[in-house]
C-alpha positions as CSV (number, residue, x, y, z in Angstrom):
1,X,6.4,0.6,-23.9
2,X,4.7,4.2,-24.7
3,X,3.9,6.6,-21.8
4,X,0.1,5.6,-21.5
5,X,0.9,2.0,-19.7
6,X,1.2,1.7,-15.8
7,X,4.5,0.7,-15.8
8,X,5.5,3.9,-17.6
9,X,3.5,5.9,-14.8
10,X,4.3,3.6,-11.6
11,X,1.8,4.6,-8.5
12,X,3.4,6.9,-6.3
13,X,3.4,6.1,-2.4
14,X,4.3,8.5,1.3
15,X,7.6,5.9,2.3
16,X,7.3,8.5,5.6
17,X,6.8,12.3,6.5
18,X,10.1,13.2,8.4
19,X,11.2,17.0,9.1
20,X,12.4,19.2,5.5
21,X,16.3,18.5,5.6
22,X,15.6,14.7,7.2
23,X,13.6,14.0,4.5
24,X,15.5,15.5,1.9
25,X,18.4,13.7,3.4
26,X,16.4,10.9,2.8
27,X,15.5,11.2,-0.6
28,X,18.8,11.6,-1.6
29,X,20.3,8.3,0.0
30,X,17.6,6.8,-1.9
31,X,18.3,7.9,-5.1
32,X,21.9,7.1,-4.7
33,X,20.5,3.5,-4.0
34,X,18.4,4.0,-7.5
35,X,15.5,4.2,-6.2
36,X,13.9,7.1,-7.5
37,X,12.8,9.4,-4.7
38,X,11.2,13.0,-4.1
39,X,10.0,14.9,-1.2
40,X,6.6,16.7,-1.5
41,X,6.0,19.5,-0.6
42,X,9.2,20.5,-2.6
43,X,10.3,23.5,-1.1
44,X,10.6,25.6,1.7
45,X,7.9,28.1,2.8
46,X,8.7,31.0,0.6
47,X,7.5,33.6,4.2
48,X,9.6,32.2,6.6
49,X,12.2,29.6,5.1
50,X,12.4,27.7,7.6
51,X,11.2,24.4,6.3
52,X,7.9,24.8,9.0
53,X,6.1,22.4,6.9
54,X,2.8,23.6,5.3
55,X,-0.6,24.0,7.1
56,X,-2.5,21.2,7.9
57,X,0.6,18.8,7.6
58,X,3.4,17.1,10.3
59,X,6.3,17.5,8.2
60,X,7.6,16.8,4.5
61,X,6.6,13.3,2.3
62,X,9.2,11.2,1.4
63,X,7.6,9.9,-2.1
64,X,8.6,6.7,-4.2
65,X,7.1,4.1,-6.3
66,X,4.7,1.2,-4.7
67,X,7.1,-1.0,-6.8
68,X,10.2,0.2,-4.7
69,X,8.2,0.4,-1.5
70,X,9.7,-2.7,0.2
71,X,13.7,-1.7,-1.0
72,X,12.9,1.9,0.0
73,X,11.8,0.6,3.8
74,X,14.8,-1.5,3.6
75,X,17.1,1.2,2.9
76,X,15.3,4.0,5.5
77,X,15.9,1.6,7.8
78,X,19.5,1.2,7.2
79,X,19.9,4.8,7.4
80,X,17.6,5.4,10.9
81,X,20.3,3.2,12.1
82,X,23.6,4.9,11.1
């Protein structure tokens, strides 16, 4: 498989938009899982640092692939409970 077929590029998808660390807390459960997780916007707002998410949004993107979509609801789930 070379890097121009779909699988090699899988569609990312929002899992949820949680506050900065909940969603970085989030993404790392996640990953530990294997499934392969990033939060967007990536970083704090370089004026205040205080993970105020940026204008215009409600907080920070949880991002996966639409391939791991239902195993990544599974496992938020499991973690809103604990």
């Amino acid at each position: 498989m070379d890097d121009t077929t779909p699988a090699a590029h899988p569609e990312p998808v929002t899992l949820c938009t949680l506050a900065w660390d909940e969603a970085w807390l989030l993404a790392g459960k996640l990953n530990d899982a294997g499934v392969e997780a990033r939060v967007d916007p990536d970083t704090l707002d370089s004026y205040t640092g205080l993970g105020i998410p940026p204008m215009g949004k409600n907080g920070y993107d949880v991002i996966v692939s639409k391939d791991h979509l239902e195993e990544a609801r599974d496992i938020a789930r499991e973690v809103a409970r604990a």
